[in-house]
C-alpha positions as a Markdown table, in Angstrom:
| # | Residue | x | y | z |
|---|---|---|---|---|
| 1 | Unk | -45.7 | 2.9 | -33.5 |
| 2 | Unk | -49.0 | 3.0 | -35.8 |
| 3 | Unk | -51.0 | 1.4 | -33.2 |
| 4 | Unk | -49.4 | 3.4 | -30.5 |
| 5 | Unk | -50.5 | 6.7 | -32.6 |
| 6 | Unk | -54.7 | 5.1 | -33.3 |
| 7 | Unk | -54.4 | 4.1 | -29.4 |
| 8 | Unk | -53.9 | 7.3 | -28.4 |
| 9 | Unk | -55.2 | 9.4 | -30.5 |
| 10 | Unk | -58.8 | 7.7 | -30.2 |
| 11 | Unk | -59.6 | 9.0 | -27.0 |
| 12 | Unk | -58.8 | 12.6 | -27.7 |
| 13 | Unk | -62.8 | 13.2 | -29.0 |
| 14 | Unk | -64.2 | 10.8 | -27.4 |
| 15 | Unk | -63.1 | 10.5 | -23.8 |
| 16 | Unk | -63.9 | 13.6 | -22.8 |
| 17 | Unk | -67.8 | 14.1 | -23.8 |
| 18 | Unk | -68.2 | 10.9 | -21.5 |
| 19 | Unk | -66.4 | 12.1 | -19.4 |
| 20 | Unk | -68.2 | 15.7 | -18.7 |
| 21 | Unk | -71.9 | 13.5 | -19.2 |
| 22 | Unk | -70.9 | 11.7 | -16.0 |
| 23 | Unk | -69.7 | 14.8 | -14.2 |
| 24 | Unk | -72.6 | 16.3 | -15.3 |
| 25 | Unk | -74.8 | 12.9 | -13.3 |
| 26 | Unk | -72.4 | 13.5 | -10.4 |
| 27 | Unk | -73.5 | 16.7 | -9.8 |
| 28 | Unk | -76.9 | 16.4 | -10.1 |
| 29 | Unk | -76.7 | 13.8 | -7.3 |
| 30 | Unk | -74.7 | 15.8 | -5.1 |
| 31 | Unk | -77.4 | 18.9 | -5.5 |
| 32 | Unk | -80.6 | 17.0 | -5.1 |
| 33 | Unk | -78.9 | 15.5 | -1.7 |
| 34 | Unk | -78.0 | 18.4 | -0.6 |
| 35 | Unk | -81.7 | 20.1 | -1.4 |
| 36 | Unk | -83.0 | 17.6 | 0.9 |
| 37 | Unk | -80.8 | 17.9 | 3.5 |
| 38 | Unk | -81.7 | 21.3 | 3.6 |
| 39 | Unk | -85.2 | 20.5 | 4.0 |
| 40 | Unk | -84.9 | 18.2 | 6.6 |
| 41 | Unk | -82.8 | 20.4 | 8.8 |
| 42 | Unk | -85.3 | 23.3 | 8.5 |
| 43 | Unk | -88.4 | 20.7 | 9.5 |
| 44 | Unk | -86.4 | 19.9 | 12.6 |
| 45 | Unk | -88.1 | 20.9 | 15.6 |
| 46 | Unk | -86.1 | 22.7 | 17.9 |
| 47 | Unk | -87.4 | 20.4 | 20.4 |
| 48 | Unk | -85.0 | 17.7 | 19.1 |
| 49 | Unk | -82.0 | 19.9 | 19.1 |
| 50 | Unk | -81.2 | 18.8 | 23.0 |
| 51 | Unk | -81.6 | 14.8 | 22.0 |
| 52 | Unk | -79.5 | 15.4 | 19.0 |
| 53 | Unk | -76.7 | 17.5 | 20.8 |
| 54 | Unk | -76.9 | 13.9 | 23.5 |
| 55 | Unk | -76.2 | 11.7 | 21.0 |
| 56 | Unk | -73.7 | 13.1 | 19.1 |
| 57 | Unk | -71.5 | 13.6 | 22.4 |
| 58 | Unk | -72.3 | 9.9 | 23.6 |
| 59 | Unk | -69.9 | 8.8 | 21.6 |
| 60 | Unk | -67.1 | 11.0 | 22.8 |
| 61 | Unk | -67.7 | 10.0 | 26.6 |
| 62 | Unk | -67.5 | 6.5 | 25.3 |
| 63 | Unk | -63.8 | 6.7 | 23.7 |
| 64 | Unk | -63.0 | 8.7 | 27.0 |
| 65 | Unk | -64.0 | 5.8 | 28.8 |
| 66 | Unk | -62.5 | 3.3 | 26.9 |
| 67 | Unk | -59.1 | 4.7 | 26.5 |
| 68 | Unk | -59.3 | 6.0 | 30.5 |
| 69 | Unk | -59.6 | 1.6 | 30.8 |
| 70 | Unk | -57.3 | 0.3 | 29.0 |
| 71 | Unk | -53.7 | -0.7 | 30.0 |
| 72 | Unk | -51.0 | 1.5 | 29.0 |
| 73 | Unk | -49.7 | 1.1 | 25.3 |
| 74 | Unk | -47.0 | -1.6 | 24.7 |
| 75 | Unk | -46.0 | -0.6 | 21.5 |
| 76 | Unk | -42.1 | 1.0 | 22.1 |
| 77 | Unk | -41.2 | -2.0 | 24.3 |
| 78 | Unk | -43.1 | -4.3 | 22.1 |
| 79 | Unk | -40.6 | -2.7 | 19.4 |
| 80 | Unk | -37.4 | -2.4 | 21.2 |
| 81 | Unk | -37.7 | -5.9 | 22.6 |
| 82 | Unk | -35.9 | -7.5 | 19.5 |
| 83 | Unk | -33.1 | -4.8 | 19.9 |
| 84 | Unk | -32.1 | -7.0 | 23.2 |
| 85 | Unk | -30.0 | -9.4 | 21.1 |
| 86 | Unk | -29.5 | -10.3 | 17.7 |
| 87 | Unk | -31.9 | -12.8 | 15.3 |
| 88 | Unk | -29.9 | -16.1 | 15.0 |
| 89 | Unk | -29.6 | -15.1 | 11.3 |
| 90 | Unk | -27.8 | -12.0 | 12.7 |
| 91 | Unk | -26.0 | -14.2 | 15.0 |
| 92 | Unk | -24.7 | -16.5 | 12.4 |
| 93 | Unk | -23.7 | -13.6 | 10.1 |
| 94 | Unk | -21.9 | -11.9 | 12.8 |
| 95 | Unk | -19.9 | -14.9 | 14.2 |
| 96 | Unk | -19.2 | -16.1 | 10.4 |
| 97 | Unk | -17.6 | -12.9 | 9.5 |
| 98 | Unk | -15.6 | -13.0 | 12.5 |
| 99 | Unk | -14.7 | -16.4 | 11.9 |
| 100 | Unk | -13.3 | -15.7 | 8.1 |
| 101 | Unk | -11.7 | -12.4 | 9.7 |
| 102 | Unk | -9.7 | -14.2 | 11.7 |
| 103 | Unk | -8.9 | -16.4 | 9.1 |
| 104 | Unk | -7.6 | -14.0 | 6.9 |
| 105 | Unk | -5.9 | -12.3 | 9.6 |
| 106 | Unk | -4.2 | -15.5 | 10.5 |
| 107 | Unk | -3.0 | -16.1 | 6.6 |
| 108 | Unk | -1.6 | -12.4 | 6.3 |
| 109 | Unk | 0.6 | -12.5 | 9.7 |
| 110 | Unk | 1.9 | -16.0 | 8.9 |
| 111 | Unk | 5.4 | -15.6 | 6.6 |
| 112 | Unk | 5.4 | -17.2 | 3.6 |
| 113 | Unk | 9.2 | -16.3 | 2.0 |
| 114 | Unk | 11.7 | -17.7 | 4.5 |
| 115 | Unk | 15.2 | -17.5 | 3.5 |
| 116 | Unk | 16.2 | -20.6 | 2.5 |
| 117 | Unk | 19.2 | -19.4 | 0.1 |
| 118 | Unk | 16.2 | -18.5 | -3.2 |
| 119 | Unk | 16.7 | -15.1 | -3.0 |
| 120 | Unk | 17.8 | -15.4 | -6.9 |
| 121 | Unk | 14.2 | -17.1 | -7.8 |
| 122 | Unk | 12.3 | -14.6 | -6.0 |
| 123 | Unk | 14.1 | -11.8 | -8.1 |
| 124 | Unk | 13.2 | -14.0 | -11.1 |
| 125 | Unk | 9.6 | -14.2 | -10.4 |
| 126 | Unk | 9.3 | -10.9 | -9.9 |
| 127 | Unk | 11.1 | -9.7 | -12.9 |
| 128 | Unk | 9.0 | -11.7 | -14.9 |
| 129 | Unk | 5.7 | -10.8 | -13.9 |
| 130 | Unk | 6.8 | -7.0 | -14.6 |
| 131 | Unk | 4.5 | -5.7 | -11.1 |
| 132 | Unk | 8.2 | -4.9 | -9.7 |
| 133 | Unk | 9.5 | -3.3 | -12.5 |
| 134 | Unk | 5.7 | -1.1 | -13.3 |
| 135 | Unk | 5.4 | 0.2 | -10.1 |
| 136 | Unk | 9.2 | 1.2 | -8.8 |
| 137 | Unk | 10.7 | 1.6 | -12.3 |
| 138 | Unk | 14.0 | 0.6 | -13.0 |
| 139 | Unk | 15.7 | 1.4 | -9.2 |
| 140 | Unk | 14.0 | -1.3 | -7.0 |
| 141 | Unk | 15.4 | 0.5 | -3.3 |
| 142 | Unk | 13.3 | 3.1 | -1.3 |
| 143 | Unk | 13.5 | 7.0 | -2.4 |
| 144 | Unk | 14.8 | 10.4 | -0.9 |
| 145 | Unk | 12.2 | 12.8 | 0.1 |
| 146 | Unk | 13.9 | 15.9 | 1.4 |
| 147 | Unk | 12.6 | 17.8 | 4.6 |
| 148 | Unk | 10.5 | 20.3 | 2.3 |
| 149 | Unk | 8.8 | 17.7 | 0.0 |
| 150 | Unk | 7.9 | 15.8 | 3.2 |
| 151 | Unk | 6.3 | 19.1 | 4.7 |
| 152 | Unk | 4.6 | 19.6 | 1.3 |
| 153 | Unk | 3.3 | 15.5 | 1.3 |
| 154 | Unk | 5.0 | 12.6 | 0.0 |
| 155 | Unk | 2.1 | 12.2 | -2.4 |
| 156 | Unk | 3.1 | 15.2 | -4.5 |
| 157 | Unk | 6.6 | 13.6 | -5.1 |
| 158 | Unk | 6.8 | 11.3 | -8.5 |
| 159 | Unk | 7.9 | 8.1 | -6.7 |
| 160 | Unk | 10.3 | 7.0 | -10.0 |
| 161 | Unk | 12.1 | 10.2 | -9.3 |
| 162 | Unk | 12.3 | 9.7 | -5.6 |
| 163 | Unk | 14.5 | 6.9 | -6.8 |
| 164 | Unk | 17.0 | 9.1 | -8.3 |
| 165 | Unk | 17.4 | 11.7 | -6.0 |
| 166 | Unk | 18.4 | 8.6 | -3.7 |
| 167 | Unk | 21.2 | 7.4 | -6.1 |
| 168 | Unk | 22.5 | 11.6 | -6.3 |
| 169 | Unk | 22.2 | 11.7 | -3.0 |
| 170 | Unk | 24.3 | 8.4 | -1.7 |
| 171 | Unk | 26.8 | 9.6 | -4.8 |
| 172 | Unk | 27.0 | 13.0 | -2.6 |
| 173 | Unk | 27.4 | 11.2 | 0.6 |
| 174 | Unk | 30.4 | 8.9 | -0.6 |
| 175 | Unk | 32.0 | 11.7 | -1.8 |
| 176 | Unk | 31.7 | 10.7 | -5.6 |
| 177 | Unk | 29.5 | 13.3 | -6.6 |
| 178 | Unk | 32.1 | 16.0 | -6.8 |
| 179 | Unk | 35.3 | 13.2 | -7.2 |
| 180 | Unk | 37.7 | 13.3 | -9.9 |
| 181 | Unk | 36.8 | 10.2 | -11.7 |
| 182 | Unk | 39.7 | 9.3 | -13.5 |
| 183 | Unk | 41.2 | 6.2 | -12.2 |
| 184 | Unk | 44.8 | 4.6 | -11.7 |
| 185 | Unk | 45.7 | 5.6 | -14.9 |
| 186 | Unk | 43.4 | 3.9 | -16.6 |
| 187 | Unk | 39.2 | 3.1 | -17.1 |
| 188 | Unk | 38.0 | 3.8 | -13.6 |
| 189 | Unk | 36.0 | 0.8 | -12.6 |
| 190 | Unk | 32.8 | 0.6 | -10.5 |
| 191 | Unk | 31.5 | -2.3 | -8.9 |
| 192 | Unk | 26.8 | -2.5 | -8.0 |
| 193 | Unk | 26.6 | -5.5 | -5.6 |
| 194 | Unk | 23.1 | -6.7 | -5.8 |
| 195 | Unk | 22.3 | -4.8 | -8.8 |
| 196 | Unk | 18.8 | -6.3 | -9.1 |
| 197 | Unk | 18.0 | -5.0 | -12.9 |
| 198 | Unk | 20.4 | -2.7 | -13.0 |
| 199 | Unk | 18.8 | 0.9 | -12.6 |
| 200 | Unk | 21.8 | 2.3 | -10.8 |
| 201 | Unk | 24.8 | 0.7 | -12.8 |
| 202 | Unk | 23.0 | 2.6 | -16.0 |
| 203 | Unk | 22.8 | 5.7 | -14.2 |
| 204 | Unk | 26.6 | 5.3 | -13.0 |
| 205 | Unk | 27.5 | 4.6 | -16.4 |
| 206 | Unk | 25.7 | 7.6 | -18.0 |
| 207 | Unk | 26.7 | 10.1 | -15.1 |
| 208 | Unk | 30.3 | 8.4 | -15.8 |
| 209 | Unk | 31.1 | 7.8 | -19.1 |
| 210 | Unk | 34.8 | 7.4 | -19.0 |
| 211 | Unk | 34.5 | 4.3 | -16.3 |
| 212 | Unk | 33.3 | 0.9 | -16.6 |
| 213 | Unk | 30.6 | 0.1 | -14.6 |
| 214 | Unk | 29.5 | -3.8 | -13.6 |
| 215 | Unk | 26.7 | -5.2 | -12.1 |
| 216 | Unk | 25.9 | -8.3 | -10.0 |
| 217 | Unk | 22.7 | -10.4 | -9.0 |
| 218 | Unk | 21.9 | -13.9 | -7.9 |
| 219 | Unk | 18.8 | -13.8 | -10.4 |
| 220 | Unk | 19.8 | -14.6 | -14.4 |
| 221 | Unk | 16.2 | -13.1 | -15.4 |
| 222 | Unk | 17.7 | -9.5 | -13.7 |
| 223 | Unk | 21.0 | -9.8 | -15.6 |
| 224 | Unk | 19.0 | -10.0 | -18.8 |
| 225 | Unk | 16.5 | -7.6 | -18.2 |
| 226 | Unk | 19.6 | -5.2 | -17.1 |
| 227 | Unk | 21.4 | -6.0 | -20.5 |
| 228 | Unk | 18.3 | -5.5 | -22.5 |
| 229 | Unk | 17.9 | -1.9 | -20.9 |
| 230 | Unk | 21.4 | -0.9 | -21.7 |
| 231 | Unk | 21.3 | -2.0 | -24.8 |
| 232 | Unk | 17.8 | 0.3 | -25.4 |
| 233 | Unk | 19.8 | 3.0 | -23.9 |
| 234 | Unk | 23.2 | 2.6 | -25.8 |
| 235 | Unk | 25.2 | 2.4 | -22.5 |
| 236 | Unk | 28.0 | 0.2 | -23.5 |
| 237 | Unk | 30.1 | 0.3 | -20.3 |
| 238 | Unk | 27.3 | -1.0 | -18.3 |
| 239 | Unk | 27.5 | -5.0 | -17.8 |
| 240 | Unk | 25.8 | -7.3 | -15.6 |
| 241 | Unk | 26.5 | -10.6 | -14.0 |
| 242 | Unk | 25.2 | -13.9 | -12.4 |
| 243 | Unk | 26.9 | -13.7 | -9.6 |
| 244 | Unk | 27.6 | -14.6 | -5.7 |
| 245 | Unk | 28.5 | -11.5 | -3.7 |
| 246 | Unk | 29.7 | -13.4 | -0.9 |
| 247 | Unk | 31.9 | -15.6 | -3.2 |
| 248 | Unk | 33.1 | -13.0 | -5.9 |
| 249 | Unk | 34.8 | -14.0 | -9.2 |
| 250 | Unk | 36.9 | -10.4 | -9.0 |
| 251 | Unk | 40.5 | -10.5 | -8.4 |
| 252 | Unk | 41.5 | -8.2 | -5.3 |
| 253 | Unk | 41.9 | -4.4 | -5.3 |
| 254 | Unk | 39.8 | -4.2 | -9.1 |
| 255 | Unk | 37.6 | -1.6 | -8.6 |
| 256 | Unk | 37.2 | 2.2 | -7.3 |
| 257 | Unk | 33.8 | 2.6 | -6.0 |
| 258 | Unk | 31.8 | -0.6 | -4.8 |
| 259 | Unk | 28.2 | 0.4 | -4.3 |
| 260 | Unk | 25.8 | -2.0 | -2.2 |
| 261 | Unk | 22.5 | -0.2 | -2.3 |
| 262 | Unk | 19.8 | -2.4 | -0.4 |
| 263 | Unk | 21.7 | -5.8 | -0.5 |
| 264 | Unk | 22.6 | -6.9 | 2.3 |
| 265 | Unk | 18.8 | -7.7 | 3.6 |
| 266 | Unk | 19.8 | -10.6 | 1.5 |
| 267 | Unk | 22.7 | -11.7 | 2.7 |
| 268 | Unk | 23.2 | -14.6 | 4.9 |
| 269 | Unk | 26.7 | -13.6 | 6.6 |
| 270 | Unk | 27.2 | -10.1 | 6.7 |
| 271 | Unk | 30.9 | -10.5 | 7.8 |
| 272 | Unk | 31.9 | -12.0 | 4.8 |
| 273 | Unk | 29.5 | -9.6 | 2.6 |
| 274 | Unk | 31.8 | -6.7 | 3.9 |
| 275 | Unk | 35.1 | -8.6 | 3.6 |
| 276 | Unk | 34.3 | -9.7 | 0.1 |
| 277 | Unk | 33.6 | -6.0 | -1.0 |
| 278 | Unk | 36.7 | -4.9 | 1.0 |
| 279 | Unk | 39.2 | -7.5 | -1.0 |
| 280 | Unk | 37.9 | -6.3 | -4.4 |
| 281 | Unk | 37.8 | -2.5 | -3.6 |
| 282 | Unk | 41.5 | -0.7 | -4.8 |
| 283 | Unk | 43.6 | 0.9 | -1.9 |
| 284 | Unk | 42.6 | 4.4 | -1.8 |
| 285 | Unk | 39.1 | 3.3 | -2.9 |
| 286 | Unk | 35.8 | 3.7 | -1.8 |
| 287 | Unk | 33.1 | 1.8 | -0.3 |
| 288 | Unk | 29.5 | 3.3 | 0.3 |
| 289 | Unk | 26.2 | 0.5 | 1.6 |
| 290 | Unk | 22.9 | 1.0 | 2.2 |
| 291 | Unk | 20.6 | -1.4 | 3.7 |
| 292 | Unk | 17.9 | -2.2 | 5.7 |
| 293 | Unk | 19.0 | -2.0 | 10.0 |
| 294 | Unk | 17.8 | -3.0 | 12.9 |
| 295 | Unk | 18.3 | -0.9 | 15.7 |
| 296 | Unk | 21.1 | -1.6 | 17.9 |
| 297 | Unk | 20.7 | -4.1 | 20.4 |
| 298 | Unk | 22.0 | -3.4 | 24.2 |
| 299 | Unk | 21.8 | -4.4 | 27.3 |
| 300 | Unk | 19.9 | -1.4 | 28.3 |
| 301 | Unk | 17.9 | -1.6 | 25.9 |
| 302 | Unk | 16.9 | -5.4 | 24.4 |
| 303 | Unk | 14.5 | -6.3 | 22.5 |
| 304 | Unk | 10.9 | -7.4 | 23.8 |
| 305 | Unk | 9.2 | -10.8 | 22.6 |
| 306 | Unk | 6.7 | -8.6 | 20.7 |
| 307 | Unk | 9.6 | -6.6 | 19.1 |
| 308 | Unk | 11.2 | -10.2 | 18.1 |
| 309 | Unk | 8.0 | -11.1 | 16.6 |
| 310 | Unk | 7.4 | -8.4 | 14.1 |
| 311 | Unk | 11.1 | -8.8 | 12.9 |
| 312 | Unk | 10.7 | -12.6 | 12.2 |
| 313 | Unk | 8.0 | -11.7 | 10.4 |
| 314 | Unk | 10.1 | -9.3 | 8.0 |
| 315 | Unk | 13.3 | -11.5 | 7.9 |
| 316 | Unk | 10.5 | -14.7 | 6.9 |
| 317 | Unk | 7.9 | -12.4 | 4.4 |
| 318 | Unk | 10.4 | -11.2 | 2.3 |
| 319 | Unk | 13.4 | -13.9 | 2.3 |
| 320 | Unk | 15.7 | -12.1 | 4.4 |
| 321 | Unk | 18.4 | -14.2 | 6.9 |
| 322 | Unk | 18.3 | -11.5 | 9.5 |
| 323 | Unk | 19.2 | -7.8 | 9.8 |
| 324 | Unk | 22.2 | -6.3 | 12.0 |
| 325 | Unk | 22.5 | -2.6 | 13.1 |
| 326 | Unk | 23.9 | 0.4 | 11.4 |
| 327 | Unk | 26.9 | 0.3 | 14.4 |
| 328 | Unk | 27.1 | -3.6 | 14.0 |
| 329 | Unk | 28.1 | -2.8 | 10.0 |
| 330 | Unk | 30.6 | -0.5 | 11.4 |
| 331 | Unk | 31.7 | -2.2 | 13.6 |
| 332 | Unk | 32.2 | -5.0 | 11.2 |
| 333 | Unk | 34.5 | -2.4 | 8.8 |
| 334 | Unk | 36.6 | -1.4 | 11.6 |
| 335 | Unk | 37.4 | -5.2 | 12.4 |
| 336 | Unk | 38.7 | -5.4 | 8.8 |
| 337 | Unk | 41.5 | -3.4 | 9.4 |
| 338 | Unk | 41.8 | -1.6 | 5.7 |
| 339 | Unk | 39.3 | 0.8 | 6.4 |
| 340 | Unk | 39.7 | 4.5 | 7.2 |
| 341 | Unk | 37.2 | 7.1 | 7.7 |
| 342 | Unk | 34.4 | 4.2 | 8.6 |
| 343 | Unk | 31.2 | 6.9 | 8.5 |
| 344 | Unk | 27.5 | 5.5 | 10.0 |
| 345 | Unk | 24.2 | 7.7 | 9.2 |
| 346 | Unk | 20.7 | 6.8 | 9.7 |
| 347 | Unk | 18.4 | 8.1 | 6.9 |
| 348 | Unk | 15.3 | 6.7 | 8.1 |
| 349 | Unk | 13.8 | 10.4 | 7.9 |
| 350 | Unk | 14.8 | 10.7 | 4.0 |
| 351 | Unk | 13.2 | 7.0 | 3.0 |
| 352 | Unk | 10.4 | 6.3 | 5.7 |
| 353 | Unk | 7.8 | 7.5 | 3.3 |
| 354 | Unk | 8.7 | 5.3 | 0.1 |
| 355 | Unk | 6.5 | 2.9 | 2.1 |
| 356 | Unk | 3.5 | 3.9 | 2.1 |
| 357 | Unk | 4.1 | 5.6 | -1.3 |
| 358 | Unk | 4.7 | 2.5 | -2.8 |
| 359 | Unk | 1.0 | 1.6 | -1.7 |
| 360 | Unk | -0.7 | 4.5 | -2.6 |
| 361 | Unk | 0.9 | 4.5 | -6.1 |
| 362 | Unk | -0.8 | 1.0 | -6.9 |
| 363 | Unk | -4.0 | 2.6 | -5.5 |
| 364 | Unk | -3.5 | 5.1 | -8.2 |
| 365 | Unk | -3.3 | 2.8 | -11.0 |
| 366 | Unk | -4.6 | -0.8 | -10.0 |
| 367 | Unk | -4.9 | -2.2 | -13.5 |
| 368 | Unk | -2.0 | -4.1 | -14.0 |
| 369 | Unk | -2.9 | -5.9 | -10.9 |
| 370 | Unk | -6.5 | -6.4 | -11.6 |
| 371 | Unk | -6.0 | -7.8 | -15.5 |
| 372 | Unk | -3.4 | -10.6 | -14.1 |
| 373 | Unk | -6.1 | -12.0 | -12.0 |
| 374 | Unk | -6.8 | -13.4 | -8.2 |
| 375 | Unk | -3.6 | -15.3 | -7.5 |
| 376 | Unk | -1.7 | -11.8 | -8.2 |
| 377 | Unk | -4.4 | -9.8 | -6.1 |
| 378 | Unk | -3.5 | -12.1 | -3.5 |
| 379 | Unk | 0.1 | -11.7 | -3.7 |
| 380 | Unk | -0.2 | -8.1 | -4.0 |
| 381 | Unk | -2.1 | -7.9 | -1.1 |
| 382 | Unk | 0.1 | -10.0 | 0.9 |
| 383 | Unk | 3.1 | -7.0 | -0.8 |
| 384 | Unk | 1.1 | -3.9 | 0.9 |
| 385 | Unk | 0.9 | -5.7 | 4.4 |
| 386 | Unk | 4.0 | -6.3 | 4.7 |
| 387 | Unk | 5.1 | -2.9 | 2.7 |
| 388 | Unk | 2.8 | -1.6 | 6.0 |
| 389 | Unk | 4.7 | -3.4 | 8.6 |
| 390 | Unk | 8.0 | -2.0 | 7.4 |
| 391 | Unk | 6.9 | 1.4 | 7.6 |
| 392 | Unk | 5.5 | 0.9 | 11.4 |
| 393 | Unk | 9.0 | -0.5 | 12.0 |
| 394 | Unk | 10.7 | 2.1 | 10.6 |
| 395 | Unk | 8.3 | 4.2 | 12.4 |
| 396 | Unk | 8.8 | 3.4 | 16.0 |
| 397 | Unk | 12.4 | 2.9 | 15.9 |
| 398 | Unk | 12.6 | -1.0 | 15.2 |
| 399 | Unk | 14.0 | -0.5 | 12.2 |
| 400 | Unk | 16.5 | 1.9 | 10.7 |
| 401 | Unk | 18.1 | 3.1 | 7.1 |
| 402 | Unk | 21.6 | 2.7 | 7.5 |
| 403 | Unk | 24.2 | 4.1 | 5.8 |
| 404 | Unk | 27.7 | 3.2 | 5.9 |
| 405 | Unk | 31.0 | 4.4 | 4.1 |
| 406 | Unk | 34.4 | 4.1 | 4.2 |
| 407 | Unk | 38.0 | 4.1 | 2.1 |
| 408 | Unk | 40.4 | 1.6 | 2.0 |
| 409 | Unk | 43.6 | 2.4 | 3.3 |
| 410 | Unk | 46.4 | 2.8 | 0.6 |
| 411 | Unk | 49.6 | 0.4 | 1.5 |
């Protein structure tokens, strides 16, 4: 900084005395020339005013001459001429990013989780990466949006509590909302088929103190995260277990509500899924599912090779054997014979816009993603495709929310 300050402070008495001496020299010049030519224009004689007034315009005629000549200027089509078509650099970049587009294209439209009976160790992978459990809390099944929060934007809506309103509402659609829950004369017992890590068998148990409430997954890292969480929360009558709902360790007519929320994507025989719950469900019982549909298939109205494409693609992404419709599932409880009261809605209004929440709510709050690095991104990315595809499906009527209920017939 010292020589900074003798740098610049050196010139602040001396620069500007030479500087005004030379503006002083520069003027002189500029006077003394003009004196002159003064002089010289009085001397003139008026004689050469005519000769001088020629040559001054010569020039002038000449331009006019020269530019009257000439060809006329090439300079736009000189310029657009490279416009015709693309540099081979521009060609090369061009046909390389379409290349790599289709590529990725190719990669994201080719399924990559067929069903090939792991359903239990996808559940464990993604319990244990926590993504799952971050983003869609402790309920992993679409929400309820009601016709006003729709009109007001699904955006506005907390998506964990989208979650609950689902479980209040099915609870008010069975009938168990408002039921006397008091059992046989004893603990009454409640039965969450595909429980995953148990969001809705604590909230049964909570809401329902008095009953017992059990839980069942093929994935062991879901029954332990379930049992820690109801341990945290000091729920008691909530258990879980590793188990096979299509080959059930239950004893028949042991519980009063079975409760299949978003399940039976999974399952491989949806017969037997429904007979099994049936056999362990008390007479007088009730049974309440909600899965996943696709629409019904007729002969007036089958399904196109493009229609059978997109749903390979969701039975094959996401480890799913196949979907049936809503009126196949009833029709599947009537067969049974100890059913009464067999009810079929479609909710597809009420859940449609989990989808794309479920997107935008990672848009919101990347970080978890971004910290666990590229081979999460990747999988993440490969999630909101297909999270997209299910809400076009759902959208034009490929694919429905069905929800089915029913009692079993006392003897």
């Amino acid at each position: 900084m010292a020589v900074a300050r003798h740098f610049t402070a050196q010139p602040w008495h001396i620069a500007p005395s030479r500087y005004n001496a030379a503006r002083c020299r520069q003027r002189r010049h500029f006077l003394v020339a003009g004196a002159q030519q003064q002089e010289g224009l009085v001397a003139a004689s008026t004689s050469h005013t005519a000769e001088a007034a020629a040559h001054l315009a010569q020039p002038i005629a000449d331009i006019a001459a020269r530019a009257a000549a000439a060809p006329p200027p090439q300079a736009d089509t000189a310029a657009a001429a490279p416009l015709l078509g693309p540099t081979p650099l521009a060609a090369l970049l061009l046909g390389g990013a379409l290349l790599a587009g289709y590529g990725i294209k190719k990669v994201y439209d080719t399924p990559s989780r067929s069903y090939d009976q792991n359903v239990g160790q996808e559940y464990d992978a993604w319990t244990e990466e926590g993504v799952l459990e971050y983003y869609w809390g402790e309920h992993i099944h679409l929400g309820h949006y009601s016709e006003e929060e729709r009109q007001r934007g699904y955006k506005k809506k907390n998506f964990i509590q989208a979650k609950y309103d689902f479980v209040e509402e099915m609870l008010r659609w069975s009938g168990w909302a408002c039921a006397d829950v008091s059992g046989d004369g004893g603990v009454p017992k409640i039965l969450d088929v595909g429980c995953g890590i148990g969001g809705t068998s604590r909230y049964l148990a909570a809401k329902f103190p008095q009953a017992s409430v059990t839980g069942i997954t093929l994935s062991p890292s879901q029954v332990q995260r379930g049992t820690e969480l109801a341990a945290e929360r000091g729920l008691s009558n909530a258990k879980f277990q590793v188990m096979d709902a299509l080959s059930m360790d239950f004893p028949d007519n042991s519980f009063d509500l079975v409760w299949a929320c978003e399940s039976g994507e999974h399952m491989p025989d949806k017969k037997a899924y429904v007979d099994e719950m049936v056999r362990v469900l008390k007479p007088g019982g009730t049974i309440v599912i909600a899965t996943w549909c696709q629409r019904d298939e007729t002969p007036e109205a089958p399904f196109s090779e493009r229609d059978r494409e997109r749903l390979t693609f969701l039975y094959e992404e996401w480890a799913h054997p196949y979907f049936v419709s809503k009126e196949e599932y009833g029709r599947i409880m009537e067969a049974t014979g100890e059913l009464s009261g067999v009810g079929l809605a479609d909710w597809t209004p009420q859940t449609i816009d989990s989808w794309r929440h479920s997107i935008w709510v990672g848009v919101w709050d990347p970080w978890i993603v971004v910290l666990k690095g590229p081979r999460m991104w990747y999988k993440v990315t490969r999630e909101i495709v297909t999270l997209e595809r299910m809400h076009r499906a759902f959208a034009d009527g490929l694919m429905e929310y069905g929800m089915m209920k029913a009692t079993k017939k006392k003897a």
